[in-house]
C-alpha positions as CSV (number, residue, x, y, z in Angstrom):
1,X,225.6,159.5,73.9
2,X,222.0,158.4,73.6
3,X,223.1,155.4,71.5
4,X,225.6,154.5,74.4
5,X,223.0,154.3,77.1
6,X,220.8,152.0,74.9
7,X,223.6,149.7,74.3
8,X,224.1,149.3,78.2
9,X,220.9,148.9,78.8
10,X,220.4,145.9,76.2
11,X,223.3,144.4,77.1
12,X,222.5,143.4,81.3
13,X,218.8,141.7,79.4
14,X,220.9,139.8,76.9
15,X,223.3,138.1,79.3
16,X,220.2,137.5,81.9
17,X,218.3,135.9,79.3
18,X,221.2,133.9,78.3
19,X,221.6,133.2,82.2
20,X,218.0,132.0,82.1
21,X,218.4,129.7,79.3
22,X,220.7,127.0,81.3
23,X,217.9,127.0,84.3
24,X,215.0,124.5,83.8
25,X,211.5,125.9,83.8
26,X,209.0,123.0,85.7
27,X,205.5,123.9,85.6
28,X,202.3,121.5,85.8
29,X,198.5,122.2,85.0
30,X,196.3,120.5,87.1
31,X,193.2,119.9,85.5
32,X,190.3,119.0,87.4
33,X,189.3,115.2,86.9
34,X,186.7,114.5,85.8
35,X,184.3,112.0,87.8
36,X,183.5,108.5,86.7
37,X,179.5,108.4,85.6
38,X,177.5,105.5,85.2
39,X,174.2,104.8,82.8
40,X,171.9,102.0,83.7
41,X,170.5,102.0,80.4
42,X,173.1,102.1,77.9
43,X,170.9,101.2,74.9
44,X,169.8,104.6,74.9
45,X,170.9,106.0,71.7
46,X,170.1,109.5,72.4
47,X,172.3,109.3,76.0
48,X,175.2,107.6,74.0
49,X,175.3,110.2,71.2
50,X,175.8,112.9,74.0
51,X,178.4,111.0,75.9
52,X,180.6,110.5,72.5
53,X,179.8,114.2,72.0
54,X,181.2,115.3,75.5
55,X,184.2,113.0,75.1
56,X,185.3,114.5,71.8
57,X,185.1,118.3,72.1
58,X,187.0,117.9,76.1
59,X,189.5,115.8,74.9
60,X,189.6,113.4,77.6
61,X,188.1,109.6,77.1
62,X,184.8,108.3,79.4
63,X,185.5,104.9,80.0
64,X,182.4,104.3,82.0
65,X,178.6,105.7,80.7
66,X,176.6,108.3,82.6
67,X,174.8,107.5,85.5
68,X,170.8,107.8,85.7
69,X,169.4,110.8,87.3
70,X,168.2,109.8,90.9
71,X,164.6,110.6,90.5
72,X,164.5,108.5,87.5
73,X,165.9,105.3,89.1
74,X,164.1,105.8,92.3
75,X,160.5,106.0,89.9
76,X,161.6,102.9,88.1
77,X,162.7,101.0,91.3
78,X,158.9,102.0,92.3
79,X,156.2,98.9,91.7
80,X,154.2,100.0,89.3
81,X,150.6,101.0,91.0
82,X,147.1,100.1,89.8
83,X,144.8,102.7,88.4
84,X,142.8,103.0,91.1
85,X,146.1,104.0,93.5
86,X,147.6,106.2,90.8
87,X,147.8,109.8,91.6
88,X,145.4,110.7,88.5
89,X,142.8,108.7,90.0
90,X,143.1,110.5,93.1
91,X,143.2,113.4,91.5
92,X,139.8,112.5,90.0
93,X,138.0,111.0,92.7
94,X,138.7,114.5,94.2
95,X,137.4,116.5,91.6
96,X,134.3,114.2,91.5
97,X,133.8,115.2,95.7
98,X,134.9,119.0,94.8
99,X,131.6,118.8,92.5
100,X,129.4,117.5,94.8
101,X,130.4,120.0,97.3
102,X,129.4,122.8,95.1
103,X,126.0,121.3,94.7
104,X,125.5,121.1,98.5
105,X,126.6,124.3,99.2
106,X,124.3,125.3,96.3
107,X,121.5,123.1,98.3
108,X,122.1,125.3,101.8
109,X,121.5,128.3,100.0
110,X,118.8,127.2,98.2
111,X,117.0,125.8,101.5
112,X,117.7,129.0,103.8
113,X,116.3,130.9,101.3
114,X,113.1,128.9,100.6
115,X,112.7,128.8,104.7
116,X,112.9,132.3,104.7
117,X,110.3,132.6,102.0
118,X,108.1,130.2,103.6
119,X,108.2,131.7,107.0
120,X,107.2,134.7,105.7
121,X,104.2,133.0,103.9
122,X,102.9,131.7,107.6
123,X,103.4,135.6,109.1
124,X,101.5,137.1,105.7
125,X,98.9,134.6,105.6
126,X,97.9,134.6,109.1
127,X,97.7,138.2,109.2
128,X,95.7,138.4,106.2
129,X,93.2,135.9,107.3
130,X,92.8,137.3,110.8
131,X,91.9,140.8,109.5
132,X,89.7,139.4,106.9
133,X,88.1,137.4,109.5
134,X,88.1,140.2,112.2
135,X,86.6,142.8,110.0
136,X,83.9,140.4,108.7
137,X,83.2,139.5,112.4
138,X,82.6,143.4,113.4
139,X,80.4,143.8,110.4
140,X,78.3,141.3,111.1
141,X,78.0,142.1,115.0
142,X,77.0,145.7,113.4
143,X,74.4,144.2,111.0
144,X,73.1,142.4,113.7
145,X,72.0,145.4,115.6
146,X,71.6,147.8,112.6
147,X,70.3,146.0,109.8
148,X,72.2,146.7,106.7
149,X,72.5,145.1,103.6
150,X,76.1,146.5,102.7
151,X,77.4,145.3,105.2
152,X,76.0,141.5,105.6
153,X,77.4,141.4,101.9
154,X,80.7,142.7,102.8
155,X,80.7,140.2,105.9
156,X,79.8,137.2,103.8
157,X,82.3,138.5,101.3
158,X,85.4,138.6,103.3
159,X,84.4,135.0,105.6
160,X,84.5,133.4,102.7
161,X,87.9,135.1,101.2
162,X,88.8,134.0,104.9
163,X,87.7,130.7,104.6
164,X,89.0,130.0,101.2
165,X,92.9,131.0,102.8
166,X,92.2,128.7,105.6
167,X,91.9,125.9,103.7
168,X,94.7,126.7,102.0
169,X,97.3,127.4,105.3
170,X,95.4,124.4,106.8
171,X,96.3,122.0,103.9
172,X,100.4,123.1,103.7
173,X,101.0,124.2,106.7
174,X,103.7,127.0,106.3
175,X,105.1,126.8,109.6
176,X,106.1,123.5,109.0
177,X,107.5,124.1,105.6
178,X,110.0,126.4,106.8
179,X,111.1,124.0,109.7
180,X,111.6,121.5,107.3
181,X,113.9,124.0,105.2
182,X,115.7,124.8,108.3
183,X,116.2,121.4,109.2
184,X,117.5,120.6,105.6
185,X,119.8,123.8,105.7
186,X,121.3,122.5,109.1
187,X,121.6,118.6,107.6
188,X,123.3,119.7,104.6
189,X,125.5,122.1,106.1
190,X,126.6,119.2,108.1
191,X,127.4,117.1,104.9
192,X,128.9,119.7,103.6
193,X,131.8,120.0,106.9
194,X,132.1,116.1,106.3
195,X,133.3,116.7,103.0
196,X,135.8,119.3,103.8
197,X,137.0,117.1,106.2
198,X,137.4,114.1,104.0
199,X,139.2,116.2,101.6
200,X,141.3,117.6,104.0
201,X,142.6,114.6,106.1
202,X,142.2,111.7,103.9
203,X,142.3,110.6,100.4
204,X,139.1,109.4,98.8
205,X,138.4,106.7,97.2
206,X,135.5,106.6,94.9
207,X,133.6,104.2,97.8
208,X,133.1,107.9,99.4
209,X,131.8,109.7,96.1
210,X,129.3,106.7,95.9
211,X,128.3,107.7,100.0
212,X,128.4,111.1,99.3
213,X,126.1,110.7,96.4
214,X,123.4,108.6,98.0
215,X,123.5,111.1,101.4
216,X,123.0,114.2,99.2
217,X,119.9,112.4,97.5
218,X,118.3,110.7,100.6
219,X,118.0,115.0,101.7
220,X,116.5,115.5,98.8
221,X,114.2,112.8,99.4
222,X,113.4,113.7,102.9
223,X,113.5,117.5,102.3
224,X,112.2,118.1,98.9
225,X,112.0,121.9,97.4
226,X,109.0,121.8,95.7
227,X,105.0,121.9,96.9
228,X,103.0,120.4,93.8
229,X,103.2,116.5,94.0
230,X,106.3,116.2,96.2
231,X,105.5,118.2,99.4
232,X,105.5,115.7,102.6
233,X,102.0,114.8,104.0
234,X,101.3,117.1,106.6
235,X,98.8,114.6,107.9
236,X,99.6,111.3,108.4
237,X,98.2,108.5,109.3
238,X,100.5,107.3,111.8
239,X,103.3,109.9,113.6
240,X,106.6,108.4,112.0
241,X,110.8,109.6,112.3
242,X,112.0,111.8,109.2
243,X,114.6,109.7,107.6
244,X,117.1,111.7,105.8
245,X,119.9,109.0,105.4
246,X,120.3,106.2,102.7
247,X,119.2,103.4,104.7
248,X,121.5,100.2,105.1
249,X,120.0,97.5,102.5
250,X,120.1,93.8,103.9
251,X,123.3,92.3,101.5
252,X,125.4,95.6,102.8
253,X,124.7,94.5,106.6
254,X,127.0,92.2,108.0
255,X,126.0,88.4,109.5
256,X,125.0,89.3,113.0
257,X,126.7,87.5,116.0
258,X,129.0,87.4,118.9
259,X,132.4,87.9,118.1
260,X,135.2,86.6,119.8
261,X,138.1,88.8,121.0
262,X,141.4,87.4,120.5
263,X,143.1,90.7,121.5
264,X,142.2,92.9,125.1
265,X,142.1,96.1,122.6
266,X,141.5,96.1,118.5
267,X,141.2,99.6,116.8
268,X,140.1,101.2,119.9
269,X,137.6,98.2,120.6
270,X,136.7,96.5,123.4
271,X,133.8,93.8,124.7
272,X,133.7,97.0,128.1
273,X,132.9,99.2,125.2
274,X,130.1,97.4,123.1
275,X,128.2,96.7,126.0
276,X,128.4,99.6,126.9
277,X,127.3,101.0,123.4
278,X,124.6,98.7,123.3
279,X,122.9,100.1,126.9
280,X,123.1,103.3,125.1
281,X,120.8,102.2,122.5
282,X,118.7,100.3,124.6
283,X,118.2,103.7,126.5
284,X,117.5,105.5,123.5
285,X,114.7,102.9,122.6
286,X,113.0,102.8,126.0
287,X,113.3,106.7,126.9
288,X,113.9,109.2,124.2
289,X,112.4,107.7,120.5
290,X,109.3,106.2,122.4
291,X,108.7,109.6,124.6
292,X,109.1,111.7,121.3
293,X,107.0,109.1,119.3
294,X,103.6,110.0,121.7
295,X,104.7,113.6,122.0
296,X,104.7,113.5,118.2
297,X,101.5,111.4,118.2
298,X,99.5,114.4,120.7
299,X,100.8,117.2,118.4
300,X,99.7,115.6,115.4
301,X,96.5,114.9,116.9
302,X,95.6,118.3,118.1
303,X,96.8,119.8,114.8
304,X,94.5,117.8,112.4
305,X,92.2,119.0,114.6
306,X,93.0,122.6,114.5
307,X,93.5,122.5,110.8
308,X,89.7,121.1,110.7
309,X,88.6,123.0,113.0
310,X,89.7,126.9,111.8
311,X,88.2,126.3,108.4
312,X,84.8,124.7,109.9
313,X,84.3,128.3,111.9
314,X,85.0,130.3,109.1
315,X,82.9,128.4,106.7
316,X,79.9,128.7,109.2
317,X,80.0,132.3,109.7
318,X,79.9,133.0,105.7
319,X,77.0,130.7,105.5
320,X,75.1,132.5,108.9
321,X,75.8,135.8,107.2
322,X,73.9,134.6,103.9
323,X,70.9,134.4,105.7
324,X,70.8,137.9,107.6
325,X,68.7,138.3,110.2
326,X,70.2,138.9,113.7
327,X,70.1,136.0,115.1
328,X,72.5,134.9,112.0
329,X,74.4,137.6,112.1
330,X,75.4,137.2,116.2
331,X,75.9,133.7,114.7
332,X,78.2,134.3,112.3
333,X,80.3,136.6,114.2
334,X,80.6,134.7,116.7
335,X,81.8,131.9,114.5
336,X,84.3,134.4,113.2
337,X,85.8,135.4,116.5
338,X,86.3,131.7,117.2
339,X,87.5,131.0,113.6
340,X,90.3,133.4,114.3
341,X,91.3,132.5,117.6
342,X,91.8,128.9,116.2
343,X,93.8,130.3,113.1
344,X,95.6,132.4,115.6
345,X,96.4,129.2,118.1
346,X,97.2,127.1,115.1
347,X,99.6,129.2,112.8
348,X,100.6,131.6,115.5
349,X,101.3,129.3,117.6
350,X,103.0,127.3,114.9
351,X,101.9,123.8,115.8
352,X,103.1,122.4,112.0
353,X,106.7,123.7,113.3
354,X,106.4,121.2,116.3
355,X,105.3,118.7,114.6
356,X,108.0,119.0,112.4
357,X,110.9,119.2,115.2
358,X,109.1,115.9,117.0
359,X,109.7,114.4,113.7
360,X,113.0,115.4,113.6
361,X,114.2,114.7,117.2
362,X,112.7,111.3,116.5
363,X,114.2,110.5,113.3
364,X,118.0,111.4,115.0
365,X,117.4,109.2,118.0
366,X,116.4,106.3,115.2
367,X,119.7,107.6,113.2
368,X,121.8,107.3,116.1
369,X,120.1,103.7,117.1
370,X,121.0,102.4,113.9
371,X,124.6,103.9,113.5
372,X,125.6,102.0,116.6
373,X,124.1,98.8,115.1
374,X,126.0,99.3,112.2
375,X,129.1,99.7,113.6
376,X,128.5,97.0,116.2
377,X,127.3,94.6,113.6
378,X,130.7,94.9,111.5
379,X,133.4,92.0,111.9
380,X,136.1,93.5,110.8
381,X,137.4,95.5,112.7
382,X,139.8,97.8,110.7
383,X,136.6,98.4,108.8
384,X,135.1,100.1,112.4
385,X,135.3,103.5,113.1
386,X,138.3,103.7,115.7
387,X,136.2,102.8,119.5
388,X,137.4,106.0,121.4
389,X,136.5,108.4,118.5
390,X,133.4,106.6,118.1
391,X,132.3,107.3,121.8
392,X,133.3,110.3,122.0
393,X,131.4,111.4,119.0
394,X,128.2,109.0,120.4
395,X,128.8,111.1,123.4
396,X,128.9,114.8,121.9
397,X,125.8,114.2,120.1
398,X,123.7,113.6,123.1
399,X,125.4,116.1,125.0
400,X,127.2,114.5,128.0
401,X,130.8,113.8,128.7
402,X,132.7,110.6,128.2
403,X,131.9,109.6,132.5
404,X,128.6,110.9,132.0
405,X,127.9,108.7,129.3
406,X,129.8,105.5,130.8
407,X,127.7,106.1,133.7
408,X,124.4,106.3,132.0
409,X,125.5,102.8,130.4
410,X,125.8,101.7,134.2
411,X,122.7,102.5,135.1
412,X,121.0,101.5,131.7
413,X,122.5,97.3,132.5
414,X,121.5,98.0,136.1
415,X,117.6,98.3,135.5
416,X,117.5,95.7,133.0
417,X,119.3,93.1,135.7
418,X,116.2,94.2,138.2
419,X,114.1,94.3,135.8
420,X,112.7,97.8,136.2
421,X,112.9,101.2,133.6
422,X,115.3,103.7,133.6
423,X,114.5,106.7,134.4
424,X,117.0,108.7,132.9
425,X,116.7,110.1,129.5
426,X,119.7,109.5,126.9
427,X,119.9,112.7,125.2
428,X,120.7,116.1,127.1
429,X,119.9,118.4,124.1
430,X,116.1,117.3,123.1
């Protein structure tokens, strides 16, 4: 029975398949095809070997080579650049900036703490020297009405201890040491912002290194650490501007002359605008550097005479006290009440430091004078600094607006068409 149902049910699959046999079975693979590549450099042997490679193991035959990968063909189709535009030279010129940023920043610190150090040399030396001098001043006045020996000793004793450090304060002036560290500190912080910038906005060439370079050692020049042998003379002469920018040598400055605008505008330039820029300098001339030259020339003045003058007291009361007697004694301290009244109006009063900012003030009003020169004195005019940016910064730096500075140019070409001075000073921050 079993065997019966197996044979039935082989026998409906035989016929079927037999039924199948007379239909025709059309079936197709599509394979994907495969897209035509192109090689613009078919002498590669390397790129050949990998095409006859490919072509062999898929089984289909590349009639045409690979093509070039894009960023390839787009680096050949380049021009080829010089050294100085490649990107490893920007990449060095960089570096070279990046290093002498570190060294200014190293400068800033270096200077703030040296001011700090110096500032507290004027506070400790002046109170030394006026308690020296005060003490020595009431011993004397003592010995002069009570005749003592130990005490006319200790009053010569410490007048000329007191002396001695007023020569010293006299000759270095302490005060003015740490202005000129603040004012260093202040100047190279400022460098050191230009430098960001550069970095940050444009792409340096070694022309800027070489600027760089010789701005970071003209501050070293003009605002040097060290006392022995390099400290600036405290004493001059002649009152003259600090000068803490390389100055512009004679073959660097261009031929002076009119020049003759062909366009109504060039880089921001226009004859309205360097007239106007050279009425600022005239004002700066007449007014500001020649005020702050005799104001520099009176403090000056009155501090070579303090610093001669301190000393001189306190050198007269130690010799009065040698003598005794009270006569010499009332002599001697009141020499010594003098001595530190002068030491306290000099150093306290820190007339070094004011000398120092004169100096200062004056030597930006002569920096400013000669930037607009410069820039004036240039031809080319895609060598300028771009006219509205260079106003505007002309105009920051002595504190006024853009009107405020156009009209200050008005009244600077009026008084030289009558003939008269203006009365106006340039700058609104000195």
């Amino acid at each position: 029975m079993a065997a019966l149902q197996a044979s039935s049910l082989l026998i409906p699959s035989s016929s079927s398949s037999a039924r199948s046999s007379k239909r025709t079975v059309s079936a197709s693979i599509h394979v994907p095809r495969i897209p035509k590549l192109r090689l613009s450099h078919p002498s590669s042997a390397m790129t050949q070997k990998l095409v006859d490679e490919f072509s062999n193991r898929s089984g289909y035959t590349i009639t045409e080579p690979l093509q070039m990968d894009v960023v390839e063909k787009v680096r050949l189709s380049e021009p080829r650049r010089s050294p100085s535009q490649s990107p490893t030279g920007s990449v060095e010129t960089s570096t070279k900036l990046y290093a002498i940023l570190e060294a200014v920043e190293d400068r800033v610190e270096m200077h703030d703490n040296i001011g700090k150090q110096r500032d507290n040399w004027n506070k400790l030396l002046l109170n030394s020297v006026n308690m020296m001098t005060l003490t020595a001043t009431t011993a004397a006045a003592i010995s002069a009405a009570m005749p003592a020996p130990s005490l006319r000793a200790c009053s010569t004793l410490l007048f000329t201890a007191a002396t001695g450090m007023s020569l010293v304060m006299s000759k270095i002036q302490p005060s003015q040491l740490a202005e000129e560290q603040r004012n260093a500190s202040r100047l190279f912080k400022q460098l050191q912002s230009e430098i960001k910038s550069m970095l940050a906005l444009q792409s340096p060439t070694e022309s800027d290194v070489k600027e760089m370079m010789e701005k970071v050692l003209a501050l070293d020049r003009a605002y040097p650490l060290a006392l022995l042998g390099k400290m600036i003379e405290k004493f001059p002469v002649k009152f003259e501007p600090a000068v803490w920018w390389p100055r512009v040598s004679n073959n660097r400055r261009q031929s002076r002359g009119r020049k003759t605008f062909m366009n109504t505008e060039q880089n921001g330039w226009s004859e309205e605008l360097e007239v106007e820029m050279r009425a600022i300098i005239q004002v700066l001339k007449s007014k500001d550097k020649k005020d702050y030259l005799r104001l520099g020339n009176l403090v000056l003045k009155l501090n070579k005479m303090l610093a001669v003058l301190g000393p001189l007291l306190a050198g007269i009361a130690a010799a009065s006290s040698v003598f005794g007697g009270s006569t010499a004694m009332m002599v001697a301290a009141s020499a010594g009440a003098m001595a530190a009244i002068v030491n306290g109006f000099e150093h306290g009063g820190q007339v070094g430091m004011v000398v120092e900012m004169y100096r200062n003030c004056t030597g930006f009003f002569a920096l400013m004078e000669e930037t607009i020169e410069a820039t004036l004195e240039e031809r080319d005019y895609d060598r300028r600094e771009n006219g509205e940016m260079f106003e505007m910064k002309v105009a920051m730096k002595l504190g006024r607006s853009l009107s405020q500075l156009r009209d200050l140019a008005r009244k600077s070409m009026t008084s030289c068409l009558e003939g008269i001075e203006v009365e106006e000073f340039g700058s609104k921050l000195f």
